[in-house]
N, CA, C, O and CB atoms as a CASP TS submission, in Angstrom:
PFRMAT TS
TARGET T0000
AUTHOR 0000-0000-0000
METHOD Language model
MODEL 1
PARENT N/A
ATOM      1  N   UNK     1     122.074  69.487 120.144  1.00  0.00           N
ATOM      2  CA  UNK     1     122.735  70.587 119.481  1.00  0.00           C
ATOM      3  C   UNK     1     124.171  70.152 119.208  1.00  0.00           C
ATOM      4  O   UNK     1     124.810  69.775 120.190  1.00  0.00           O
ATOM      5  CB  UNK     1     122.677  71.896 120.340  1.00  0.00           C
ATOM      6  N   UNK     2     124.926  70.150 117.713  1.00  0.00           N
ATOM      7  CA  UNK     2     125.867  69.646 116.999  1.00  0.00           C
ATOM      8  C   UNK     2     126.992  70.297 118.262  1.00  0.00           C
ATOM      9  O   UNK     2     128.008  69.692 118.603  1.00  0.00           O
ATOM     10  CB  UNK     2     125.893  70.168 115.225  1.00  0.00           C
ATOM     11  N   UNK     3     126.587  71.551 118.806  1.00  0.00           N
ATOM     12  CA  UNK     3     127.654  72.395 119.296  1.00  0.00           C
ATOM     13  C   UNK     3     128.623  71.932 121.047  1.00  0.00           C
ATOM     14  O   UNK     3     129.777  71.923 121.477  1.00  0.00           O
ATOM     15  CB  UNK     3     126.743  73.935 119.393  1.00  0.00           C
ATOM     16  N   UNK     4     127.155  71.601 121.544  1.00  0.00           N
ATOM     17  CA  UNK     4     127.495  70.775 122.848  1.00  0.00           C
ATOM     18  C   UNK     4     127.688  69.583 122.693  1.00  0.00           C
ATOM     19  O   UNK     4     128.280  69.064 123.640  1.00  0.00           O
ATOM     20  CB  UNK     4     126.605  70.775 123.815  1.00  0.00           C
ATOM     21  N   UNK     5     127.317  68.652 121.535  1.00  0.00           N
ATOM     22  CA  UNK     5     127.632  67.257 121.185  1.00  0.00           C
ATOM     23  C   UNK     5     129.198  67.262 120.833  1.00  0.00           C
ATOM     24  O   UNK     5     129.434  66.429 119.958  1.00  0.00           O
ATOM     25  CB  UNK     5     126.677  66.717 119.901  1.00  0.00           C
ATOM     26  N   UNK     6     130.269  67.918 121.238  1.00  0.00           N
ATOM     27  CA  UNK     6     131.651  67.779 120.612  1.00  0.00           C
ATOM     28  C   UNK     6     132.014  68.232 119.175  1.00  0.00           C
ATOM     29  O   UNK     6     133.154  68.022 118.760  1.00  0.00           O
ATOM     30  CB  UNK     6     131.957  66.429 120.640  1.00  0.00           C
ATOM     31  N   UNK     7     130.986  68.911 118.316  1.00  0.00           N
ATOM     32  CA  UNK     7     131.396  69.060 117.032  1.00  0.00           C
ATOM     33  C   UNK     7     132.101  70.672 116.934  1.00  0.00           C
ATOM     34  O   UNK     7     131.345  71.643 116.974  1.00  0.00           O
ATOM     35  CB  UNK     7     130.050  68.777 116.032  1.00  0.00           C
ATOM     36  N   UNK     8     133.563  70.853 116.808  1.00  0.00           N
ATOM     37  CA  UNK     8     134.189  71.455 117.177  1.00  0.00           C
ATOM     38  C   UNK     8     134.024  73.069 116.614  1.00  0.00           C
ATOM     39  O   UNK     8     134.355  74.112 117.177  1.00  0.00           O
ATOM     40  CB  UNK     8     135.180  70.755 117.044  1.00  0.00           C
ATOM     41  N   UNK     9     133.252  72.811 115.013  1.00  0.00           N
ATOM     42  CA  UNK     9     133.431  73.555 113.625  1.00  0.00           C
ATOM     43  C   UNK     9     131.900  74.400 114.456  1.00  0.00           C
ATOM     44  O   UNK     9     131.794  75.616 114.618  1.00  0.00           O
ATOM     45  CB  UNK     9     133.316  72.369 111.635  1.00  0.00           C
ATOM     46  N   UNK    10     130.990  73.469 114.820  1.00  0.00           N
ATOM     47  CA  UNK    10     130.360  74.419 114.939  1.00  0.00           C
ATOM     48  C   UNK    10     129.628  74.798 116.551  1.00  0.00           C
ATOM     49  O   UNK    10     128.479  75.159 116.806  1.00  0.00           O
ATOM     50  CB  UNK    10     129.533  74.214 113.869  1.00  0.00           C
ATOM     51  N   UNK    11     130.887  74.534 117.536  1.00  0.00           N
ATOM     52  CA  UNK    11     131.066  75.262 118.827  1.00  0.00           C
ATOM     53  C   UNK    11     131.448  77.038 118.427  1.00  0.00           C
ATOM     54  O   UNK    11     130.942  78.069 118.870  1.00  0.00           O
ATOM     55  CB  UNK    11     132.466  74.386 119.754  1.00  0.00           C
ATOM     56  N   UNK    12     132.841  76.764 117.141  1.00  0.00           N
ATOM     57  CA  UNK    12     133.211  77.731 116.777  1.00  0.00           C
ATOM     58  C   UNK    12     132.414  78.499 116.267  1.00  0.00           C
ATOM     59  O   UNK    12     132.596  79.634 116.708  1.00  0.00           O
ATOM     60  CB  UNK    12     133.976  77.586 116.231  1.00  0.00           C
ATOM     61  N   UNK    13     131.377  78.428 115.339  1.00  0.00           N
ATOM     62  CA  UNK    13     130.692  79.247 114.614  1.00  0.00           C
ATOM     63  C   UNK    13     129.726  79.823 115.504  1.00  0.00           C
ATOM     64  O   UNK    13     129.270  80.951 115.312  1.00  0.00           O
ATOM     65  CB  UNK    13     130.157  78.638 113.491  1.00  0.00           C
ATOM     66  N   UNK    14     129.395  79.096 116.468  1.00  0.00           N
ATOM     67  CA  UNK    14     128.316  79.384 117.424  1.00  0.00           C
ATOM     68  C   UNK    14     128.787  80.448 118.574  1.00  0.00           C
ATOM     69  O   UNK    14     127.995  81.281 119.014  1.00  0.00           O
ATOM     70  CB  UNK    14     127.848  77.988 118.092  1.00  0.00           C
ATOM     71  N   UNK    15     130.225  80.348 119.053  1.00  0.00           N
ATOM     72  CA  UNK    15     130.481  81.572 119.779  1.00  0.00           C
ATOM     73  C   UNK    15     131.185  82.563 118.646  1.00  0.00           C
ATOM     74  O   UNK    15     131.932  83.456 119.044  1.00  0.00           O
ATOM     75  CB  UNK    15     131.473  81.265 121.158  1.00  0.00           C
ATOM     76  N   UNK    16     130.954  82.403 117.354  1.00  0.00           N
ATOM     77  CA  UNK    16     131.608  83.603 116.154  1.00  0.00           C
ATOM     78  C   UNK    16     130.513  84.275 116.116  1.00  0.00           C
ATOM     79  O   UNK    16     130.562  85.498 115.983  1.00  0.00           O
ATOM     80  CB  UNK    16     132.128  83.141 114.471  1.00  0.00           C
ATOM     81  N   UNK    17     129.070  83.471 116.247  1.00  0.00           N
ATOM     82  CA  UNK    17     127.927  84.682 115.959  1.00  0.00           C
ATOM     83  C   UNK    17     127.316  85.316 116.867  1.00  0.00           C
ATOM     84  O   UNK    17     126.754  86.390 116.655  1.00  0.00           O
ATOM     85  CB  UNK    17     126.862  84.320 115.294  1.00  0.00           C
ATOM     86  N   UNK    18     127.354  84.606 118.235  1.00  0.00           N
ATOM     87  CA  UNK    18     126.912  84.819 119.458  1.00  0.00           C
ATOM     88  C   UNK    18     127.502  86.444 119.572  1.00  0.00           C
ATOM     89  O   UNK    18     126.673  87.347 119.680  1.00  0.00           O
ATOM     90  CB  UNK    18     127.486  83.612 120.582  1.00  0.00           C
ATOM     91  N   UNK    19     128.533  86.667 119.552  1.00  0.00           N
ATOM     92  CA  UNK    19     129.906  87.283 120.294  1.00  0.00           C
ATOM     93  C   UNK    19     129.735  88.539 118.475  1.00  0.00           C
ATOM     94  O   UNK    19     130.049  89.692 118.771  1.00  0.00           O
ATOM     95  CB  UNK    19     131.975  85.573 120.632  1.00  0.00           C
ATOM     96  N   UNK    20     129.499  88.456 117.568  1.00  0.00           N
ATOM     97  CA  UNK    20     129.111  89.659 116.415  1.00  0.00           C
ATOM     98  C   UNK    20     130.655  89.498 115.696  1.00  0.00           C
ATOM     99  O   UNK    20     130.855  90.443 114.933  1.00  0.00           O
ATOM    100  CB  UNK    20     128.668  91.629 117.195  1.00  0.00           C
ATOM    101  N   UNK    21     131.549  88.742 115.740  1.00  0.00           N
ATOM    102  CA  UNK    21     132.516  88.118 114.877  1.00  0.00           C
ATOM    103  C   UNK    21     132.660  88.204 113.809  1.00  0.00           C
ATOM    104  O   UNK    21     132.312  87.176 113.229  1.00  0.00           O
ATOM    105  CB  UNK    21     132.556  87.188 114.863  1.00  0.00           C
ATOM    106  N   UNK    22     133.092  89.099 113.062  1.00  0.00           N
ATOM    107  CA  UNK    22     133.258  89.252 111.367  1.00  0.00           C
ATOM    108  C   UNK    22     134.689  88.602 110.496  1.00  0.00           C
ATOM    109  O   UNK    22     135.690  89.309 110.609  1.00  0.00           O
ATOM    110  CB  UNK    22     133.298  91.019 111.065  1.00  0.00           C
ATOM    111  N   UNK    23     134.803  87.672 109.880  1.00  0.00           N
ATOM    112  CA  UNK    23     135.875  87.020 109.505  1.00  0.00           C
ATOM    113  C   UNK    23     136.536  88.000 108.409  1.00  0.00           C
ATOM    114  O   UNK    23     135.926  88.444 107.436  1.00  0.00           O
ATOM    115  CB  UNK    23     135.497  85.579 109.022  1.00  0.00           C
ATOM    116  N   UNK    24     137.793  88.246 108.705  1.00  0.00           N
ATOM    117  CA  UNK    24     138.807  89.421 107.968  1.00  0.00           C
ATOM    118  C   UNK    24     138.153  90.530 107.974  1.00  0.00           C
ATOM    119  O   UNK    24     138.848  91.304 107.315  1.00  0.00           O
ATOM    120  CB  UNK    24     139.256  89.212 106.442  1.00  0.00           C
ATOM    121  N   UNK    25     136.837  91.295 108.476  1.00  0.00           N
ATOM    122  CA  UNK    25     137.213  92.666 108.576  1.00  0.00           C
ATOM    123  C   UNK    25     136.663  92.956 109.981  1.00  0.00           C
ATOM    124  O   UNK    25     135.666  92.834 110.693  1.00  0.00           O
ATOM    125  CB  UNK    25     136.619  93.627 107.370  1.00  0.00           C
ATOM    126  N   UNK    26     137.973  93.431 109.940  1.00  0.00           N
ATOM    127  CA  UNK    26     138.402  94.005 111.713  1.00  0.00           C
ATOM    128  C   UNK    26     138.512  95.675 111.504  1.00  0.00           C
ATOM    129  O   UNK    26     138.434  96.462 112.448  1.00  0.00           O
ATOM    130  CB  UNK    26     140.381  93.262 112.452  1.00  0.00           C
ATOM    131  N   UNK    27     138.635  95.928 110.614  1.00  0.00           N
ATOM    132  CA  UNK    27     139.291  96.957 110.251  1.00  0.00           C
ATOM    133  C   UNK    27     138.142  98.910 111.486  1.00  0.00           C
ATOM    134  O   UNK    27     138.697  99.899 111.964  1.00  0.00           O
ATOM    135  CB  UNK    27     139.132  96.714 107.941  1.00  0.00           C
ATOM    136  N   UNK    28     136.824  98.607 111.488  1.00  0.00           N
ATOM    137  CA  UNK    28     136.194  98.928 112.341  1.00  0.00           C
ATOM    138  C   UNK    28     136.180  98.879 113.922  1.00  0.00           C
ATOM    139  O   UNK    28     135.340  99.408 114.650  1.00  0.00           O
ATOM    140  CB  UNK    28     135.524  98.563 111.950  1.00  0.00           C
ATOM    141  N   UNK    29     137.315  98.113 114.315  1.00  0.00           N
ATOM    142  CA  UNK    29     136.923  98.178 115.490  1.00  0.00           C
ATOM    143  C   UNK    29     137.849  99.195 116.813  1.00  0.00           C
ATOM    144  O   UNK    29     138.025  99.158 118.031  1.00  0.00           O
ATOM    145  CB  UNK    29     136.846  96.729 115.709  1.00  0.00           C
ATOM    146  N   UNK    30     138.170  99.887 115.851  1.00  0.00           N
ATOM    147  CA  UNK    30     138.824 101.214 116.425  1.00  0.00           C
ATOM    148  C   UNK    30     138.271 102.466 116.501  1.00  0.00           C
ATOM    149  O   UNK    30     138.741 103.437 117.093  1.00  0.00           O
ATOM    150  CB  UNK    30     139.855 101.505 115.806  1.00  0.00           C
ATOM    151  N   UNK    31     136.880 102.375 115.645  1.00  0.00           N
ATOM    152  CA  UNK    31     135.791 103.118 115.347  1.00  0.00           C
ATOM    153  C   UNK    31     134.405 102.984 116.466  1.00  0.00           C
ATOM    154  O   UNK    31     133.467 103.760 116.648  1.00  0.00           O
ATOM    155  CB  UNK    31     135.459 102.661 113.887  1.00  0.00           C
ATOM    156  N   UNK    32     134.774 101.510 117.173  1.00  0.00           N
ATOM    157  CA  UNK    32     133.441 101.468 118.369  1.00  0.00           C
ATOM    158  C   UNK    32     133.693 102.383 119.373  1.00  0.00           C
ATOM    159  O   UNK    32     134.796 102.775 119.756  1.00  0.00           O
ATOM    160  CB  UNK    32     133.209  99.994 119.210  1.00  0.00           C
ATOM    161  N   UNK    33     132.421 102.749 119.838  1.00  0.00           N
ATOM    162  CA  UNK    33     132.456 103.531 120.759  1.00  0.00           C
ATOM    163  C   UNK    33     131.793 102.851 122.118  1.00  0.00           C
ATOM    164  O   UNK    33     130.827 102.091 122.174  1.00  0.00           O
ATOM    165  CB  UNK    33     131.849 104.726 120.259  1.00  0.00           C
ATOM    166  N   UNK    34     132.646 103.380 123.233  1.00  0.00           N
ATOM    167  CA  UNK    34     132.219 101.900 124.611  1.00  0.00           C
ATOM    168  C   UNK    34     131.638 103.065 125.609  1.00  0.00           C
ATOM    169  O   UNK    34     132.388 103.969 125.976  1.00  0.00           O
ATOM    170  CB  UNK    34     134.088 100.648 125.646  1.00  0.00           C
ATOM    171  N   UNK    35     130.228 103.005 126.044  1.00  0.00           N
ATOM    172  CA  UNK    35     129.504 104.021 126.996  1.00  0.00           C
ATOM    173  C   UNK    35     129.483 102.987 128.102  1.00  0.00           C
ATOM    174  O   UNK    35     128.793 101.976 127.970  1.00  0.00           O
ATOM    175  CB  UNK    35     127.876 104.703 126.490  1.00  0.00           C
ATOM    176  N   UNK    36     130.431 103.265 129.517  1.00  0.00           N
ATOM    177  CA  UNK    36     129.885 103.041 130.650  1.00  0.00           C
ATOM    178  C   UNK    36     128.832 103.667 131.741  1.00  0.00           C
ATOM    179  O   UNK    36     128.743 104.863 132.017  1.00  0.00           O
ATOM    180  CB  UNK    36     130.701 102.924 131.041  1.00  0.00           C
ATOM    181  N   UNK    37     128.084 102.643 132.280  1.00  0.00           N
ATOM    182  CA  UNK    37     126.897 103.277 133.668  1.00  0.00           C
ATOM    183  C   UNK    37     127.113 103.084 134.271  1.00  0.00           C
ATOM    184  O   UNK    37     127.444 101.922 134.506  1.00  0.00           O
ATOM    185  CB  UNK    37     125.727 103.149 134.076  1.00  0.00           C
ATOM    186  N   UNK    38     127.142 104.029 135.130  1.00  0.00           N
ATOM    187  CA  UNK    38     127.884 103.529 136.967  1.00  0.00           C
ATOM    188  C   UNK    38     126.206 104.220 137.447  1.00  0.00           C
ATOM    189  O   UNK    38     125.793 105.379 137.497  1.00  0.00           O
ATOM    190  CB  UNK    38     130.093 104.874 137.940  1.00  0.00           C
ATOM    191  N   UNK    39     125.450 102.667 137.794  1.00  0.00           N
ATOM    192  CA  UNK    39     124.119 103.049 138.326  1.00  0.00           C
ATOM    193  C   UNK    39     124.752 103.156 140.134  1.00  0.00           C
ATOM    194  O   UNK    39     125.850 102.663 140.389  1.00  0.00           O
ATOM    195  CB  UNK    39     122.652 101.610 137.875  1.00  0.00           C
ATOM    196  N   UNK    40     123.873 103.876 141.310  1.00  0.00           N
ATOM    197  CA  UNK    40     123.765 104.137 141.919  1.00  0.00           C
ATOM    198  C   UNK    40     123.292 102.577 142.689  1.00  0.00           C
ATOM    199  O   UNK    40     122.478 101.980 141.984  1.00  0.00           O
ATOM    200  CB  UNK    40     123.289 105.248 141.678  1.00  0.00           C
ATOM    201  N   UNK    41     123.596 101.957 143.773  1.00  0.00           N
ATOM    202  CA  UNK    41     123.147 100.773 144.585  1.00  0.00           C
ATOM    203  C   UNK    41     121.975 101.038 145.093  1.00  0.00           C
ATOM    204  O   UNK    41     121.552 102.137 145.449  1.00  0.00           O
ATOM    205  CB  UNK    41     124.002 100.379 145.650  1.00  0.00           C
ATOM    206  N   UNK    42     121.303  99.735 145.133  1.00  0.00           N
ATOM    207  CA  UNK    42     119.635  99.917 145.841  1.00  0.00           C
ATOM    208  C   UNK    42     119.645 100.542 146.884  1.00  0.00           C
ATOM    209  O   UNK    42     120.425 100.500 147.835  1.00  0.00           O
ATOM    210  CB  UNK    42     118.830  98.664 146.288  1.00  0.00           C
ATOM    211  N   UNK    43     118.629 101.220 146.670  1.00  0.00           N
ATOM    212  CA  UNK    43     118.374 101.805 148.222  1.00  0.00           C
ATOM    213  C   UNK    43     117.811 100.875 149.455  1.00  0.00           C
ATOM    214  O   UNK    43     117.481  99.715 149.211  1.00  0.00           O
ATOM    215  CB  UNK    43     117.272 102.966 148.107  1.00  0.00           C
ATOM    216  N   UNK    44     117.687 101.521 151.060  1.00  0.00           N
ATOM    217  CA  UNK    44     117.082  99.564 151.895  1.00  0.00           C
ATOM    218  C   UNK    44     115.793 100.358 151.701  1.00  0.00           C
ATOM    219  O   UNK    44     115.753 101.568 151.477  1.00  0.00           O
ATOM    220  CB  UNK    44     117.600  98.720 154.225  1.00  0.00           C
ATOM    221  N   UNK    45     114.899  99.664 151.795  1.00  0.00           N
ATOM    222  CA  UNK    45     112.999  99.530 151.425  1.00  0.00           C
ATOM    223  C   UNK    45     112.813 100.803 152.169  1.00  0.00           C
ATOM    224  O   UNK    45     112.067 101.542 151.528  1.00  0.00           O
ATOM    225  CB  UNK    45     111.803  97.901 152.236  1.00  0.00           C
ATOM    226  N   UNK    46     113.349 101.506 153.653  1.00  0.00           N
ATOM    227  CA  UNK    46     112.565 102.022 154.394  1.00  0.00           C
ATOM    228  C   UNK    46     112.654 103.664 153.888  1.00  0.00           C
ATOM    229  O   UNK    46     111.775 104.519 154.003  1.00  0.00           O
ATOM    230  CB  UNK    46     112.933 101.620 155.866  1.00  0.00           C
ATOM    231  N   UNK    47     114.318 103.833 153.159  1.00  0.00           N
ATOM    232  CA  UNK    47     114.533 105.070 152.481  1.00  0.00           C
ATOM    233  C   UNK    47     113.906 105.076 150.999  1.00  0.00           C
ATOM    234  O   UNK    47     113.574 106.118 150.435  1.00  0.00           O
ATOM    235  CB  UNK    47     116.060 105.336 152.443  1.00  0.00           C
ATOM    236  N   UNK    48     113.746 103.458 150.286  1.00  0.00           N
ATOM    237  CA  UNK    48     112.864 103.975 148.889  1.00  0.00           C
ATOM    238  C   UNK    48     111.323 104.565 149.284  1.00  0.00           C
ATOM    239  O   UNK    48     110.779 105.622 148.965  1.00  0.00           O
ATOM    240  CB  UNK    48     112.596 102.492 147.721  1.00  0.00           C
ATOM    241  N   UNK    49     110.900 103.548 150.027  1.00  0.00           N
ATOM    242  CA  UNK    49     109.275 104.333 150.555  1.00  0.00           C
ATOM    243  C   UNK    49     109.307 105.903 150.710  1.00  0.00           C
ATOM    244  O   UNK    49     108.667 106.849 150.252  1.00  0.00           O
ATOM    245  CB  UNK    49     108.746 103.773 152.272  1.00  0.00           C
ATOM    246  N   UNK    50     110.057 105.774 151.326  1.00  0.00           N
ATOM    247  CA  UNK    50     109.824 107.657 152.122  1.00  0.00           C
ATOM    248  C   UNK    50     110.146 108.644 150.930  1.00  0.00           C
ATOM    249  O   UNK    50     109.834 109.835 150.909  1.00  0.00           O
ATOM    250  CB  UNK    50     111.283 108.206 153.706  1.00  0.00           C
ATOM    251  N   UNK    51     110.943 107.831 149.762  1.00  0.00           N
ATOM    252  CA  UNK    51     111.733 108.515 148.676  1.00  0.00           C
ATOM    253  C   UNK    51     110.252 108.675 148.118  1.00  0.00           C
ATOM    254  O   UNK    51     109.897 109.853 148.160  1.00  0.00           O
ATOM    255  CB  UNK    51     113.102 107.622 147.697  1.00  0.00           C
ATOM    256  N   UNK    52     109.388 107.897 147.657  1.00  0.00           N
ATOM    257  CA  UNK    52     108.488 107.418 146.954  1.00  0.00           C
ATOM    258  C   UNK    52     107.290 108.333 147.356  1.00  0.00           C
ATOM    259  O   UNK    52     106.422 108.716 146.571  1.00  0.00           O
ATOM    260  CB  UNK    52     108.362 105.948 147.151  1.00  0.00           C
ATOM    261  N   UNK    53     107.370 108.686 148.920  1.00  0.00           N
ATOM    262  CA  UNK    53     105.947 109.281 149.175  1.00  0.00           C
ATOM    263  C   UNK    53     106.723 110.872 149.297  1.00  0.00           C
ATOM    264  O   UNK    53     105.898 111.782 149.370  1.00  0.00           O
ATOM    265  CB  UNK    53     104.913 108.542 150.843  1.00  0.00           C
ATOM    266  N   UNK    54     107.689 111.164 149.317  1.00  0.00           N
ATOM    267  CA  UNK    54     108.142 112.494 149.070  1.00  0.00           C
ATOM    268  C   UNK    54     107.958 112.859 147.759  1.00  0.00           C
ATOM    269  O   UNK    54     107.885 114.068 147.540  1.00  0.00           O
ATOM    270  CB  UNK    54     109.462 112.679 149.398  1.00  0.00           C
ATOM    271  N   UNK    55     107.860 112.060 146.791  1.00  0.00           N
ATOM    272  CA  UNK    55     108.057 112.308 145.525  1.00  0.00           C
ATOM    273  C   UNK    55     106.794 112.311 145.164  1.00  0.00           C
ATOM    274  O   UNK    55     106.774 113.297 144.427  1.00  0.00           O
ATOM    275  CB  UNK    55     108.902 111.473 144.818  1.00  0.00           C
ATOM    276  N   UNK    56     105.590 111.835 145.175  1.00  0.00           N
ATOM    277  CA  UNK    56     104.260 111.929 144.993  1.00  0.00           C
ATOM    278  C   UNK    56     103.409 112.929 146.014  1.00  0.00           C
ATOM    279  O   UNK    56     102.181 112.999 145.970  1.00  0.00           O
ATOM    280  CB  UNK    56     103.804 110.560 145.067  1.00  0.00           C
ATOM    281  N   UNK    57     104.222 113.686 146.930  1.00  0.00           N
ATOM    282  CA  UNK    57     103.577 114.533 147.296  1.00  0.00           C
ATOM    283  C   UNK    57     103.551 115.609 146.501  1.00  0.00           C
ATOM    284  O   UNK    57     102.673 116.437 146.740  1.00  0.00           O
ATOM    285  CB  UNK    57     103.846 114.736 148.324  1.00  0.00           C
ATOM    286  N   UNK    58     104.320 115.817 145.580  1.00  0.00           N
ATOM    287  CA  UNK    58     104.560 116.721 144.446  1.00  0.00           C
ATOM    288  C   UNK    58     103.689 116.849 143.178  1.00  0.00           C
ATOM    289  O   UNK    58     103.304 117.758 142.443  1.00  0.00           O
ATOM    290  CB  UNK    58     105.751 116.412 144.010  1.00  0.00           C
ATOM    291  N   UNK    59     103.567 115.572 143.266  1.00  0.00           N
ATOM    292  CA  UNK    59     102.350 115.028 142.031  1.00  0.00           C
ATOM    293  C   UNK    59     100.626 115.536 141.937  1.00  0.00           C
ATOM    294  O   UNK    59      99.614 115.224 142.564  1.00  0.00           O
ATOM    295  CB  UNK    59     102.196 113.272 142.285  1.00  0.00           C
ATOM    296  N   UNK    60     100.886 116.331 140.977  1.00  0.00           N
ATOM    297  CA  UNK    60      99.071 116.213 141.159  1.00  0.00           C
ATOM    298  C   UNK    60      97.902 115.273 140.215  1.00  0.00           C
ATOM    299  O   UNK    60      98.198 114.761 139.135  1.00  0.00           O
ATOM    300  CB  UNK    60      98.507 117.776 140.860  1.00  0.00           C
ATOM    301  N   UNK    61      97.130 115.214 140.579  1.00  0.00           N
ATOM    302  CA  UNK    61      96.509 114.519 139.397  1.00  0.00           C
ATOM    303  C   UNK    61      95.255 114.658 138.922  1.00  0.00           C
ATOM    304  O   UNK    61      94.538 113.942 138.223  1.00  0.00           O
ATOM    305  CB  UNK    61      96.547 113.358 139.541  1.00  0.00           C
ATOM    306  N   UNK    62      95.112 115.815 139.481  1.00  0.00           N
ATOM    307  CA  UNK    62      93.685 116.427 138.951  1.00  0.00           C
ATOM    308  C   UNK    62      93.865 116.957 137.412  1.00  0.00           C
ATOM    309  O   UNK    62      94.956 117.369 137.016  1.00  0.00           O
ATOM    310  CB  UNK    62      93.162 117.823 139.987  1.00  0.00           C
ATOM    311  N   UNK    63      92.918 116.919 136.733  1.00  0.00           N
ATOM    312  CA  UNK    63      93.110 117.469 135.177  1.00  0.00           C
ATOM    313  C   UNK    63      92.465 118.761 135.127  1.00  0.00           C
ATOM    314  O   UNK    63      91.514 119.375 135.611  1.00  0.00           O
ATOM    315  CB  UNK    63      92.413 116.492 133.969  1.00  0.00           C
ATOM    316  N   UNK    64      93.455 118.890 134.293  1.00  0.00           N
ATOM    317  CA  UNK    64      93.557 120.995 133.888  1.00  0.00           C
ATOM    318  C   UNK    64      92.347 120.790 133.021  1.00  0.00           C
ATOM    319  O   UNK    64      91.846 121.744 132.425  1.00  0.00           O
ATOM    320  CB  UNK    64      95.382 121.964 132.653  1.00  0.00           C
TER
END
């Protein structure tokens, strides 16, 4: 690959497209909108189980 072989022109082009890089119009990017997730940390195995069989005790699965 030209890009890891030292060829400089197209290291550049390669992190310009990677990365969504538009040459002279910038003019949009005051218009993005940035959504953060603040997920919750794993639970340890012995509270997902118990989570898991509390939660399927709820479940039915017989058909109406």
């Amino acid at each position: 690959m030209a890009a890891t072989g030292g060829n400089i022109v197209a290291a550049m082009f390669l992190l310009k497209t990677r990365h969504g890089y538009r040459e002279g119009d910038q003019s949009d990017t005051a218009n993005k909108v940035s959504i953060t997730f603040q997920m919750p940390g794993a639970l340890p195995m012995d509270q997902f189980t118990a989570h898991v069989i509390e939660t399927r005790k709820g479940i039915s699965h017989d058909a109406d």
